[in-house]
C-alpha positions in Angstrom: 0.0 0.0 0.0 2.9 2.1 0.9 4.6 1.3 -2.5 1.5 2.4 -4.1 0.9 5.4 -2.7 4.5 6.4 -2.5 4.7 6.0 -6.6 1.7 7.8 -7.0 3.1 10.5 -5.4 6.2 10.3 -7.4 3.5 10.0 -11.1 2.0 12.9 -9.3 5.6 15.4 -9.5 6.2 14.7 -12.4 3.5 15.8 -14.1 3.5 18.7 -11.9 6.8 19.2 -13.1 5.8 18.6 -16.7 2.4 21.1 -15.9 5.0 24.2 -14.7 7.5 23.5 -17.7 4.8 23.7 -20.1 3.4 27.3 -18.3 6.6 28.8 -18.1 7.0 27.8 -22.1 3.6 29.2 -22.5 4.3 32.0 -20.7 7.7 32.7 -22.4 6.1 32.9 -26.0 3.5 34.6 -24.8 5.5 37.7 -23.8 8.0 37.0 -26.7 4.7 37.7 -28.9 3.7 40.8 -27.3 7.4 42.0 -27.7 7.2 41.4 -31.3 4.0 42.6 -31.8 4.6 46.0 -29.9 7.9 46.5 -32.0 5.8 46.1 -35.2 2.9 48.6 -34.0 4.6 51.5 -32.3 6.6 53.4 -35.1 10.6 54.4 -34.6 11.3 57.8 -33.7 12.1 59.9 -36.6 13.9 62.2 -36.6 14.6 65.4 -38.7 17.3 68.4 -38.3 17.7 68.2 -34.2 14.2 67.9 -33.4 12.4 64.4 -32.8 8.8 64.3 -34.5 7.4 62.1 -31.6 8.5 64.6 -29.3 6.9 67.7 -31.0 3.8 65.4 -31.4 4.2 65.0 -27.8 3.6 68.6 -27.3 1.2 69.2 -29.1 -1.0 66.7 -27.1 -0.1 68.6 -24.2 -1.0 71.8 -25.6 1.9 73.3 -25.1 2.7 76.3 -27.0 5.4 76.1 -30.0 7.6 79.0 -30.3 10.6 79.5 -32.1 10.1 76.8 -34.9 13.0 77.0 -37.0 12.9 77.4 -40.5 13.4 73.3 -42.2 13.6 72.5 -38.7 9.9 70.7 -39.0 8.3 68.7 -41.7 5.8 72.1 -42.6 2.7 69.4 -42.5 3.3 68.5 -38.6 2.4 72.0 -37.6 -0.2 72.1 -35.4 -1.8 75.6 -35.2 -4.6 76.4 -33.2 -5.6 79.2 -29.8 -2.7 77.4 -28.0 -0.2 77.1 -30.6 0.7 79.8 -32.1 2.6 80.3 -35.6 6.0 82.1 -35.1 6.2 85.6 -36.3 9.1 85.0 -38.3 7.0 82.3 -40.3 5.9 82.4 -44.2 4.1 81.0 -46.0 3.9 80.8 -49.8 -0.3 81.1 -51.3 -1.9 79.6 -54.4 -5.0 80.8 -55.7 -7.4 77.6 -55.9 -10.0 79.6 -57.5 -11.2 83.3 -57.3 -11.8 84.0 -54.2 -9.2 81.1 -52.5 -6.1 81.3 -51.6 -4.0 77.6 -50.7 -0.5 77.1 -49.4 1.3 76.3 -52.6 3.1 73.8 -50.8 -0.2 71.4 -50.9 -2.0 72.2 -53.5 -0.1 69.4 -55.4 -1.5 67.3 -53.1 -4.8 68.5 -53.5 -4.6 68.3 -57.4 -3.2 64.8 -57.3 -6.4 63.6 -55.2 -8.3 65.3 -58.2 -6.5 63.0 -60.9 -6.6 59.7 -58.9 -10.3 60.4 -58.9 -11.0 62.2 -55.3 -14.0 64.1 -57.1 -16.0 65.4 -54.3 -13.2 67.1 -52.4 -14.1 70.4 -51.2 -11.1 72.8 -49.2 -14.0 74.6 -47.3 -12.0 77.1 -45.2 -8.8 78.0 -47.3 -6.2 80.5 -45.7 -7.2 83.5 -44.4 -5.3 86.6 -43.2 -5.8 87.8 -40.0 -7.4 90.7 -41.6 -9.7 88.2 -43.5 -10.7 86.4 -40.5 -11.4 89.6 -38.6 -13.9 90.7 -41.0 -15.3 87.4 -40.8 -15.5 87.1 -37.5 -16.7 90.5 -37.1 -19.6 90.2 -39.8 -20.7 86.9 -38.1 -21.0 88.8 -34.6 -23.3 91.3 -36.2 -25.4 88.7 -37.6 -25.9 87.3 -34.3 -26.6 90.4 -32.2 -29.2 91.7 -35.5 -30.8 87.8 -34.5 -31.3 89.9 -30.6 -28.0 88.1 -29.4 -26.0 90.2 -27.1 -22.1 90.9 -27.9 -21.0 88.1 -25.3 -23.9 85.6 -26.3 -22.8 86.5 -30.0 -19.5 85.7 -29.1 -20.4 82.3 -27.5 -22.6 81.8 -30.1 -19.5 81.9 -32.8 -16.9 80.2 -30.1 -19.7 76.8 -30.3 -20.4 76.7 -34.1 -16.5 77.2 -35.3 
């Protein structure tokens, strides 16, 4: 009975043993994959003249404002310009007329044409560069809309701020 009971115990380790092995393999390939699998999804850190893209996207996401962008210091389609990041002074930028009354940075509208011929047909640039003098008047003009509608400045204002 002892004999039995002892060999049992003995069938008994060893597939323990044989039970862990096969985890710890599991395991092992398991995390190998995700390895491999995160190396394929997140993209390498490019780089170009001294500043890293990831890291300017980086700020961006932060909100952060970018000052003092260098001339070919940033690929010129990265440049995220809204209320909290503001354009440099220093920067130009080089229009296209798109039509009569549009103006385009000449810079894209290659890009713009070239959806056009691979047969992008209902492409519309809605809001096409404005000068600040441009979007004054705009703004202005769409505040007196609002306040002839029996909006008040501030509620006019508000108004705008939701819509665009």
């Amino acid at each position: 009975m002892e004999k039995q009971k002892r060999k049992r115990r003995i069938k008994e380790i060893r597939i323990n043993k044989r039970i862990i092995i096969r985890n710890i393999l599991i395991i092992t390939i398991v995390v190998l994959l995700i390895f491999i699998i995160a190396k394929c999804i997140i993209p390498k850190k490019e780089t170009k003249g001294n500043t890293n893209i990831t890291e300017v996207a980086k700020v961006s996401k932060t909100n952060k404002i970018v000052n003092n962008i260098e001339k070919n210091q940033l690929d010129w389609k990265l440049i995220l310009v809204n209320s909290s990041n503001k354009l440099p002074a220093n920067y130009e930028i080089k229009l296209s007329s798109i039509d009569k009354y549009r103006k385009f940075d000449s810079r894209a509208i290659k890009y713009l044409e070239d959806m056009r011929e691979d047969g992008v047909r209902n492409i519309w640039v809605q809001s096409s560069y404005r000068s600040v003098e441009e979007q004054t008047k705009v703004y202005n003009n769409k505040i007196e809309s609002y306040k002839e509608q029996g909006k008040t400045r501030e509620r006019s204002r508000i108004t705008y701020s939701k819509n665009y």
